[in-house]
N, C-alpha and C positions, 0 to 999 in steps of 0.2 A: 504494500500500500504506500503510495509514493503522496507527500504532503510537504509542502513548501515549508512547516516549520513542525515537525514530529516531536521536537524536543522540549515538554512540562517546565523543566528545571536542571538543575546542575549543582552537586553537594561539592565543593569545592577540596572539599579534606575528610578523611575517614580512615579510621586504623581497626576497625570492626566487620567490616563488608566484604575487605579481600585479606583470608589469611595471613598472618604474618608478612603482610605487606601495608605499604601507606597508598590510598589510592584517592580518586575521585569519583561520582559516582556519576551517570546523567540518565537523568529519567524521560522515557519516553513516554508520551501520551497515550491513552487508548489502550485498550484489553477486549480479546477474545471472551474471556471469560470477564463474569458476572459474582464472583466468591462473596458471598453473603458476608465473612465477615471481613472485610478489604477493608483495613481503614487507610489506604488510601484512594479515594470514592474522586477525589478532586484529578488526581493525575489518570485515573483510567476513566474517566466519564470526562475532561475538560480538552480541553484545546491544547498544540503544544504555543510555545512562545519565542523559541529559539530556532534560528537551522542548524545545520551541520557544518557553515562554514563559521559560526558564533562558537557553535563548541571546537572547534581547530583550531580558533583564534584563541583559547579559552586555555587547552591543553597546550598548545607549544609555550606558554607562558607559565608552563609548568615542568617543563623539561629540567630532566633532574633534581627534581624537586618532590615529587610522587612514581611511587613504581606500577603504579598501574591506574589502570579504567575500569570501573562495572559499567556495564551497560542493563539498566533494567529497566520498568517501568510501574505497570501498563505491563505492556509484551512485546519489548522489543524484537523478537525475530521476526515480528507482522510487517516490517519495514522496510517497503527498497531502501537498496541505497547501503545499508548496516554493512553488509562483507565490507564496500567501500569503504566505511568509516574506520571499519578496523584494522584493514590493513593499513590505513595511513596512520592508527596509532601506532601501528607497530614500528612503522618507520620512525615513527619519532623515541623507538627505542623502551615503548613502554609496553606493560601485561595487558592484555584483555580479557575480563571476568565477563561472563554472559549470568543473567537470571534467569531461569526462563517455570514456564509453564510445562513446557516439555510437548507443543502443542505441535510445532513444526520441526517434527523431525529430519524432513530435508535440507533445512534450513542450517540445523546442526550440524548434520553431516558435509555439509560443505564446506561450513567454519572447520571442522575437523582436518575434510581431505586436505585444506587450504594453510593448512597451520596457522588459521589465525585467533585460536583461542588459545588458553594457557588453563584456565579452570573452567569449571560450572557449576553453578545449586541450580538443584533441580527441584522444584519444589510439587512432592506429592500431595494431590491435595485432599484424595480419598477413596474410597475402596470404589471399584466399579458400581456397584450397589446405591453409593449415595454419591455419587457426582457428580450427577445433574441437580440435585437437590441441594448441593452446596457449593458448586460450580456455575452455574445456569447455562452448563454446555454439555456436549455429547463429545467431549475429546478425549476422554477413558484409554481407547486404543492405540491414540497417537502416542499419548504421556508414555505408554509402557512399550511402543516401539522408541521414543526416543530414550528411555531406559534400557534399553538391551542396546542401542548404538553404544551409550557411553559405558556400559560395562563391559562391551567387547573394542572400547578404543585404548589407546594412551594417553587420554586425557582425563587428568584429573578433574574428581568432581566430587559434591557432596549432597545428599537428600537429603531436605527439610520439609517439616510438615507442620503449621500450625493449626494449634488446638484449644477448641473452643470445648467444654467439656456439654454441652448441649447437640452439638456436631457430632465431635468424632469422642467413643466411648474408649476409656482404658483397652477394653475386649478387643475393636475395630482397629486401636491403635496397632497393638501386638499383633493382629494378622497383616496391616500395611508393611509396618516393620521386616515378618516372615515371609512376605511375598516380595522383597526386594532382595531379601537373603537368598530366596529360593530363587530369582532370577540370577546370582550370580554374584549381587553388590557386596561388596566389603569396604569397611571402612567404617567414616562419619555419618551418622545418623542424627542430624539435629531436631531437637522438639522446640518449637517457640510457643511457648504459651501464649496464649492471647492476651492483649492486654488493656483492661477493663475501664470506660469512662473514655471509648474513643470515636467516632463518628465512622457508621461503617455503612456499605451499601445495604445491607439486610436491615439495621435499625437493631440489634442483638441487644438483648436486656444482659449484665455483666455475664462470664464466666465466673462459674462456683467455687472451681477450685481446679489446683495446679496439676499438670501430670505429676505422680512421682515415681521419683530414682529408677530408671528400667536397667536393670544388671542383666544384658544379654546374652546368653549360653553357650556364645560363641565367640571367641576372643578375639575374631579376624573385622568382628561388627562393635563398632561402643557407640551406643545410644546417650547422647547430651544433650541437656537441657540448658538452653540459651538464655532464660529469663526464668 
């Protein structure tokens, strides 16, 4: 989807978004999906404000100064134009972090073939069963083909899922978790709790209460809670 200015916003600094790196973030506009509890409702439902030659101007003025980029939004891999963007970060010597929905699998895989990502979160967002219920999409299959690319690529990545304890149940939880194991994933498992007294596209009355501590049976997977 090609739009004269894609670009919501731009976090200028971040030491929490890309791993043990200092990066910047730039949020694209607009989302495929509809996640009830989205509290950011402003960047995937608003307009963006910036183009791509604002954020160029934006990052070369950060050369050697930050090690990397997220690219999130919204859903940034909806976007022409994006490979472009990231290979000319690359050129300017910095990482490219994608967020994604996990919607456009093709999309990944080309970033992939292309070398021009360095990580991913891939954010699960729930069992096939309730996904359209808490997605307001039918993109179930794609999410778990773009899961099997990244667990058969070299490309580092990490699943997160947040959790609204009215949504997704401890029980639900543990089979999402086991169904990524069983596909193959190892690694980081993050949980983000939800977090209460925020303005969401659903209108969600608080989350009750927190996940806790999931000690998983399998040493090659650690499940951590972010919040």
């Amino acid at each position: 989807m090609f739009v004269a200015k894609p670009i919501y916003s731009i976090t200028p600094f971040t030491i929490l978004d890309y791993p043990d790196k200092t990066a910047c973030i730039i949020w694209f506009a607009g989302c495929n999906m509809k996640c009830v509890y989205c509290y950011n409702p402003d960047i995937v439902g608003g307009e963006g404000k910036l183009t791509i030659d604002d954020a160029l101007k934006f990052l070369r003025s950060r050369i050697n100064l930050i090690d990397g980029v997220v690219l999130s939004g919204g859903e940034c891999t909806q976007f022409d134009g994006l490979e472009d963007l990231a290979r000319q970060i690359k050129q300017l010597g910095m990482l490219v972090k994608i967020d994604t929905n996990g919607s456009n699998p093709a999309v990944i895989k080309s970033f992939i073939d292309r070398g021009l990502v360095d990580y991913v979160s891939l954010d699960f967002k729930a069992l096939a069963d309730d996904y359209f219920s808490i997605t307001q999409s039918k993109l179930f299959t794609r999410f778990i083909t773009t899961l099997e690319l990244l667990i058969n690529s070299d490309v580092t990545f990490e699943i997160r899922t947040t959790v609204h304890s009215e949504l997704i149940s401890n029980s639900k939880l543990t089979e999402m978790i086991d169904l990524a194991y069983e596909k193959g994933y190892r690694g980081n498992y993050y949980i983000q709790n939800f977090v209460n007294d925020c303005k969401t596209i659903g209108m969600l009355e608080n989350s009750y209460m927190k996940v806790p501590a999931i000690n998983y049976p399998s040493s090659d997977l650690k499940v951590i809670s972010r919040n």
